[in-house]
N, C-alpha and C positions, 0 to 999 in steps of 0.2 A: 504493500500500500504506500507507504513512505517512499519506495522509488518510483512507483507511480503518480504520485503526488508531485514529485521531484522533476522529472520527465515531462508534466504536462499531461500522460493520457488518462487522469483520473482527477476530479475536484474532492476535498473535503466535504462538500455541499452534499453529492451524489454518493458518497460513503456514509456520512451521517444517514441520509434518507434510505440506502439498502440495509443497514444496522435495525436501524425503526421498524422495515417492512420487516425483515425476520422477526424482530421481535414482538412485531404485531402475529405474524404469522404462528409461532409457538409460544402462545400463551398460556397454554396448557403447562407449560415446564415450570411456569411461576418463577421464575427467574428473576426477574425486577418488582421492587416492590415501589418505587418512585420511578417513571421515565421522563425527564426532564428535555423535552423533545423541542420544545420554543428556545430554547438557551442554547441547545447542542446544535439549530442550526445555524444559532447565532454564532454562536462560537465557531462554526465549520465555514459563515461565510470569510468571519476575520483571518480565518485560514489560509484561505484560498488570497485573500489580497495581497496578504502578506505573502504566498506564493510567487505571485507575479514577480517578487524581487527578489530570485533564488536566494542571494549571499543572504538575505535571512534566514532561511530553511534552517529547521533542526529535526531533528530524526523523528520525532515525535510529532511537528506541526502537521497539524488534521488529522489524526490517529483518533480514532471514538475508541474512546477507555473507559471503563463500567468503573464503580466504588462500591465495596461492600457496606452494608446501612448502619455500621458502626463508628463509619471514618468520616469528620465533617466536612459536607463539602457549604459553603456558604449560603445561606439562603434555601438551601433545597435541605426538606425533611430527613431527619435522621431519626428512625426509629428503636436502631438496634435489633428488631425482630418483634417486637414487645407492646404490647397495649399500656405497658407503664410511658412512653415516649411517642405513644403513635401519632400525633400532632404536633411536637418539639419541632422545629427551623432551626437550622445550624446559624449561629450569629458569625461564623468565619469559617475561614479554612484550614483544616487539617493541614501540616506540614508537608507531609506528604500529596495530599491533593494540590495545596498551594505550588508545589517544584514541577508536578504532572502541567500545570496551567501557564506557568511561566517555561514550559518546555513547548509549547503550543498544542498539548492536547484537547480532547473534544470532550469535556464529559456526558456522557449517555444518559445518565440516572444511577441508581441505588440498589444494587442486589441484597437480594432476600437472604436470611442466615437464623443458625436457631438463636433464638433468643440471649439476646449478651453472650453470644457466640459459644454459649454452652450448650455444647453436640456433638456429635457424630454422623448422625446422619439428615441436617437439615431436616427434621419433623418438629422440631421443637418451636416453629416461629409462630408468633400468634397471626402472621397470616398465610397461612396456610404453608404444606409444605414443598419444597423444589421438588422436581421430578430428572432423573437423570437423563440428559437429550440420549444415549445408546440404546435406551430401555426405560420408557418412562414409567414402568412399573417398578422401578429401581429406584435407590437412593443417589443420591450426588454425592453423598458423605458432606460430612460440616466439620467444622460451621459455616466454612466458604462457601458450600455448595451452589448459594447463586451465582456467584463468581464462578465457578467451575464450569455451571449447565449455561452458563450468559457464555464464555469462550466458547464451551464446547459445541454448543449451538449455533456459531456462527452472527451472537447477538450482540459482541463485542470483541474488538481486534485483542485486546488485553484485559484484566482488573486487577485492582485490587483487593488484598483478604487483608484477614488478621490470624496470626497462628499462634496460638497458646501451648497446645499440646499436640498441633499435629491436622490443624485445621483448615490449612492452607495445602498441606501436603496430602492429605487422606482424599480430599473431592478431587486433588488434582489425579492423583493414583485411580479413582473413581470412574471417572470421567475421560482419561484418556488425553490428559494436558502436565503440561510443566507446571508444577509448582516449587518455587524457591522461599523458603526460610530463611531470611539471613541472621548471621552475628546477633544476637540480641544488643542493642543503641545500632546499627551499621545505619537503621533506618528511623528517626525521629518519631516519638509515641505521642508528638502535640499536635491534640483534636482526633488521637483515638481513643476511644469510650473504652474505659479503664471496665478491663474481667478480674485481672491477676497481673498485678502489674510488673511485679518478677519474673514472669515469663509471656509477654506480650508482646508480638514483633509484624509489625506489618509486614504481607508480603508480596510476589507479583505471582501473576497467571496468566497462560500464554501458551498459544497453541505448539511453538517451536520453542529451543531453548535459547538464538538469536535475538527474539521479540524479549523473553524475558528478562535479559543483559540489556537492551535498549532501557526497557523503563527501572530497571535496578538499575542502571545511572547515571537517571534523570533523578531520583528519588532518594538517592543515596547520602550520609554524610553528615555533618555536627552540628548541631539546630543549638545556640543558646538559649532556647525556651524548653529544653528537653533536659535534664540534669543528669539520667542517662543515657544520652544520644555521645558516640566517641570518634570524633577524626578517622576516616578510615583510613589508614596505611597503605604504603605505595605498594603496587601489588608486586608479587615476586615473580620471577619468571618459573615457569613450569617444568618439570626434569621431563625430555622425550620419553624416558619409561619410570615409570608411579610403582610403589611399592603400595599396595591395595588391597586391606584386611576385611576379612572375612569372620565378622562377630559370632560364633559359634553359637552362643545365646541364642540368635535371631534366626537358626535354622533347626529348632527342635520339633518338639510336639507340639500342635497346634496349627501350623502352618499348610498351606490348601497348598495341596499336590500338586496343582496345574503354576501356582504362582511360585511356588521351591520351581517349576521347571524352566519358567519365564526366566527368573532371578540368576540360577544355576546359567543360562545362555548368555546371559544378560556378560555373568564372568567369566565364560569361554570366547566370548570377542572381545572384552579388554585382555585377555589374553594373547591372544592372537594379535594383537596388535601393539604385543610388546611388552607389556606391564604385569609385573609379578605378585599373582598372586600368592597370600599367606591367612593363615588361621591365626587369631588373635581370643581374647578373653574379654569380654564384659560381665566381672562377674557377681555385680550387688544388679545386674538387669533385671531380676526378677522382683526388684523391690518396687521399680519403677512406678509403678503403677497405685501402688498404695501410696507411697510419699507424692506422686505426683497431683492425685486426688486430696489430701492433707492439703497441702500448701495451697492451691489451685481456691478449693473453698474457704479456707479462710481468708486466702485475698479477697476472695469474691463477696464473704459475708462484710467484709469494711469497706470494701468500693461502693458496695451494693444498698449502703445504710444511707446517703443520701437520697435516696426516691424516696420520703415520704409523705408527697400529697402538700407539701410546702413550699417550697422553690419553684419548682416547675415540674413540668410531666402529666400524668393523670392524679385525681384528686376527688374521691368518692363525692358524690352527692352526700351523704348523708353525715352529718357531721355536729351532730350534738356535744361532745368533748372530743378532745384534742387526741388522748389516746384511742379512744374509738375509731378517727379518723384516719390515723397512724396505722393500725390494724387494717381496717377495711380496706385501705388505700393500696396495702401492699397485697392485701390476700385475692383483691381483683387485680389489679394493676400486673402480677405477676407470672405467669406460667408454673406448672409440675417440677418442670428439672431445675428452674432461678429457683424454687422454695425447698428443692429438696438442698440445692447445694448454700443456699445460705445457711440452713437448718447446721446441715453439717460442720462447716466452719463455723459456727458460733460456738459449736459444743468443744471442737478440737480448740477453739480459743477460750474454750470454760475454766476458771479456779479451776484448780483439781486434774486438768486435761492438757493443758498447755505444754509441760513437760513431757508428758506421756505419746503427746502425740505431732501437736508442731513442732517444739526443738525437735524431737526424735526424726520428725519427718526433714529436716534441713540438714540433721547431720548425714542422712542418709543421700541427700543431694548431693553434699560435698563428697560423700564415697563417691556415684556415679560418676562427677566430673571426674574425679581423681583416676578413674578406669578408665576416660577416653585419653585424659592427660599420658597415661602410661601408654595406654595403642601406642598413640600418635608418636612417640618416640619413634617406632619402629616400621611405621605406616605412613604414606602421605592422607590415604582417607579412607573412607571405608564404605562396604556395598553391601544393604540389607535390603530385605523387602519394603516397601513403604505401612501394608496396610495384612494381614493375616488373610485373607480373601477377596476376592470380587465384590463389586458393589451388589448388595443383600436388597430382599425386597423390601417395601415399603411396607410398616407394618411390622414386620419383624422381629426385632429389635425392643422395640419399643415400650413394651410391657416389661426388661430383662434390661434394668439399668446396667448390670456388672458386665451383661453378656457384650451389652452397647462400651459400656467404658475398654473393654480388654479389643477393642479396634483400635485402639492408641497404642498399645503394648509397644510397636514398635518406633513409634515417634514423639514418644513424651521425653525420652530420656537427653534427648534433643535442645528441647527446651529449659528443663533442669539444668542444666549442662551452656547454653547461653552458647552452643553454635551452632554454626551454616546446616542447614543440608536443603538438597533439591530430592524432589520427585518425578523422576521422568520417564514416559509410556517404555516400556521391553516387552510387549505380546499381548498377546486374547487367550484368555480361555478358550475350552471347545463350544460355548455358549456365545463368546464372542464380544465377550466385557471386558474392559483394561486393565495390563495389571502394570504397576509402576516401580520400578527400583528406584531406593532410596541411595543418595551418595551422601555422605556425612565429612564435611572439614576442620580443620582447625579454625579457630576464630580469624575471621577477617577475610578466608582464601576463600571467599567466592566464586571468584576468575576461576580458580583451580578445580570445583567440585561442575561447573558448568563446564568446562571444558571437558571433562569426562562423561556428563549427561550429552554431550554434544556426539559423543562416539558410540556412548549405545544409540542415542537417535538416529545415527547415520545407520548404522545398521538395521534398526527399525524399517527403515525407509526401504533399504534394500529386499527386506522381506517383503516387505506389505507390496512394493515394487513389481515382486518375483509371484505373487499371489496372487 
């Protein structure tokens, strides 16, 4: 599109408006929960003017890029997902959305996501939930999912997520797209609606893993309004053969036969093209998930204590005293999984629990990191599955909260741990769903774990090519 744009055979204007028709056209996916289509054309004609005098062009001008409904974009509704916000107008712009607009992007509108981005499989939104465009009797995975089924739909060139535990990565595995995770600070958290703000990292989606390096950066880098958002480091240069571990953890029981065979190819062609692979250990991995879940909600129980019915948001009719109002406010206002995970975090933050169960839960973060810290010695990165299966029906899941949380299993420790990794397509099931390997880096190497998403892709292509 950008060298179409570049070249002359293609306006922003007529991009914007084929974006629109798709997304008129699959509205079933529920993908957008805002379409902000008077603005986007507006924005698509300043594009085009500003075209006319190439030496302004940037890689990004007239590009239509979707935002997840957690990230502010100015002026256009940010919900979150949530009937606590379903009316809120963003009074600015997110960081991230502000670097997207000063890059000459087009914004689309506001993809759907579960509620304050806690999910798995996007059913958690109070407006209803995304549908995976491969199979819309599928989930997109979440929380990104509308970001996921808006690329993978062909409803937008790019988006943005937010990933906490794996939420930008899982719909992209889902879905059959690139998703990148960066560095936790790589990418500024001002004017994204705080879940867990220790493990909260905006991220991009993108049908290639070329598009996804474009808007990583355009978005990338130290915002003074972020306190931790950190200079990103001059990149390194890349060794032509990568020493490439292979987390043993991440290949046991549990894991769907069809996606161990994707994953398993995925590391016979970084093989074959030079790079050595080796078996490595992660071996507090199994904790993962319980400390990830610990820390996660009691972030979320103190983020989440400003909604009540007094500042702004939703705010019961009924309101004869104060704490009545408080109540009510939140017990409508809220969703199933915001009240189970407040719930949760309030208790692990109770007298009597604190010790037992948050510090306990943070020392056991610092084991995790400590285990990638040791790899990495011996590794430049490492290749796991993104997600334990194929994206699952809709429905599913959903009564079986443990069943739904152990779909993070393998990209929460990720987050815990405060680096990179990408999710990028390696194969189909025999049903013909995506399955995504994960690349994990050291902090800051980015460049480095995309440049490896880039060679399974190439291969990818070859198949699907030869097919």
């Amino acid at each position: 599109m950008a060298n179409g744009l570049r070249d002359g055979t293609v306006s922003s204007e007529a991009l914007v408006d084929a974006h629109l028709a798709r997304i008129d056209a699959r509205r079933e996916l529920n993908a957008f929960i805002h379409v902000a289509a008077d603005s986007a054309r507006m924005e698509a004609s300043v594009a085009d003017r500003v075209g006319h005098a190439r030496s302004q062009l940037q890689p990004l001008t007239g590009i239509p890029i979707a935002i997840k409904d957690n990230i502010l974009v100015k002026d256009v509704p940010c919900t979150c997902g949530s009937r606590m916000l379903q009316d809120w107008v963003a009074p600015y712009d997110a960081t991230a959305t502000g670097r997207l607009k000063s890059a000459g992007a087009v914004i689309l509108g506001k993809t759907n996501c579960d509620e304050f981005a806690m999910g798995s499989s996007n059913e958690n939104s109070f407006f209803g939930p995304v549908r995976n465009p491969v199979d819309p009797e599928r989930v997109p995975g979440g929380s990104s999912g509308g970001s996921a089924a808006a690329v993978a739909g062909f409803q937008a060139a790019a988006a943005l997520g937010s990933d906490t535990g794996g939420s930008v990565r899982l719909p992209a595995a889902f879905c059959g797209v690139v998703g990148l995770k960066p560095t936790y600070g790589a990418i500024s958290r001002w004017g994204l609606i705080a879940f867990a703000s220790s493990l909260d990292q905006v991220g991009v989606l993108a049908r290639t893993v070329e598009d996804t390096r474009l808007v990583f950066d355009a978005i990338r880098g130290f915002d003074p309004r972020d306190s931790t958002s950190i200079a990103v480091p001059p990149v390194r240069r890349i060794p032509d053969e990568l020493t490439i571990g292979l987390p043993r953890e991440y290949y046991g029981e549990g894991l769907d036969p069809e996606v161990r065979r994707a994953i398993t190819h995925a590391a016979e062609v970084l093989q074959a093209d030079g790079h050595k692979l080796v078996d490595v250990s992660l071996p507090h991995s199994k904790y993962t998930i319980a400390a990830y879940y610990v820390v996660c909600c009691a972030e979320a129980s103190a983020n989440l204590a400003r909604y009540d019915g007094v500042k702004y948001g939703y705010r019961t009719p009924v309101t004869e005293d104060l704490l009545t109002m408080y109540g009510r406010t939140r017990a409508e206002g809220f969703g199933t999984e915001v009240k189970r995970r407040i719930l949760l975090g309030t208790y692990v933050l109770s007298a009597g629990y604190y010790d037992a169960f948050y510090a306990t839960a943070q020392r056991v973060r610092s084991k995790i990191a400590g285990d990638f810290s040791e790899a990495f010695r011996t590794v430049d990165c490492l290749l796991t599955p993104t997600a334990p299966t194929c994206a699952f029906k809709l429905g599913e899941k959903l009564n079986n909260p443990l069943a739904m949380y152990l779909m993070d299993i393998y990209t929460t420790s990720v987050n815990l741990a405060g680096l990179p990794a990408v999710s990028v397509p390696c194969g189909r099931s025999t049903a013909g769903l995506p399955i995504g390997a994960q690349i994990i880096g050291r902090p800051f190497e980015e460049n480095l774990i995309l440049s490896v998403a880039e060679e399974v892709e190439r291969q990818q292509r070859m198949t699907n090519s030869a097919g």
